[in-house]
Every structure is written in C-alpha cells, then in structure tokens.
C-alpha positions, 0 to 999 in steps of 0.5 A: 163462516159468517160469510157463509151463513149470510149468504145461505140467508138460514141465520139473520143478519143482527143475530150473527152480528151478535154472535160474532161481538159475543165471541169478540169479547171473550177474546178480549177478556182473555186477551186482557187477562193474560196480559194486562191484568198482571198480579200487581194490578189485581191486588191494587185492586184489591186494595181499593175495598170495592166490596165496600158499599160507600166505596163503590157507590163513589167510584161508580158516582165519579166514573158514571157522571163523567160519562154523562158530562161527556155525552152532554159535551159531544151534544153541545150541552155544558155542564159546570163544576158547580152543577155538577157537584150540586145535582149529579153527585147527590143523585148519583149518590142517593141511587146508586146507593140504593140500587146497590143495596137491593 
C-alpha cells in the first residue's frame, strides 16, 4: 500500500513515513503488552510508588542524565562522577521536580 501511494505521489513522502512509524508503535505496544508485561511485571511496578512526586522525579533524575552522559560520550566529551553528582543531579532534581509539579 505505501508502495502505492508513493508512487501516485497524492500523500508526501515524510507524512507516510509517519504513518507507517505511528502504526509501527501500536504493534509494538501490543506486542509487548501481551508478552512481556505479564502480571509480575506490572505489579513490581506498582511497587515502585511512581505516583509519588520525590520517587519519580529521582528515577527520571538517574534514567535522563544517563542519557545525556551517553550522548556526551559518543561525542567525544567525558563527563566524571563527581561532575556529574555536582551539576546533573541537583539540576536534574530541581527541574524536573518543578516541571513535574505543574
């Protein structure tokens, strides 16, 4: 079918390539659902009390800055313990607890 509309040139090129990802991530998501996240995963999920403002703003503090030392890594910039738990982590903190309790 993209095949098609392609070629008919009638939809544009990036908006079907957005549809197809769009679609993509629903088969996915069900995917996943039905067999990864079983009922143990779910509730150890649960337990991790993600509702709770202090909890989740830590795990997105941990999770987001490693992402960002990774980045930083791949471009060739090093970024240190001690850097990191003087700078990113009160940053990250402050922020997203902020930004999260909009």
């Amino acid at each position: 079918m993209g095949r098609l509309l392609l070629l008919t040139r009638r939809v544009r090129r990036d908006r079907l390539v957005v549809a197809v990802m769009f679609a993509g991530l629903f088969i996915i998501v069900t995917g996943a659902d039905s067999s990864l996240l079983g009922g143990g995963v779910i509730a150890a999920a649960g337990r991790l009390q993600l509702d709770r403002l202090p909890v989740l703003s830590a795990l997105t503090a941990i999770l987001a800055n490693l992402i960002v030392v990774q980045r930083a890594a791949a471009g060739g910039v090093v970024i240190g313990v001690w850097d990191y738990c003087r700078v990113g982590v009160p940053l990250t903190l402050l922020i997203g607890t902020l930004w999260l309790s909009m």
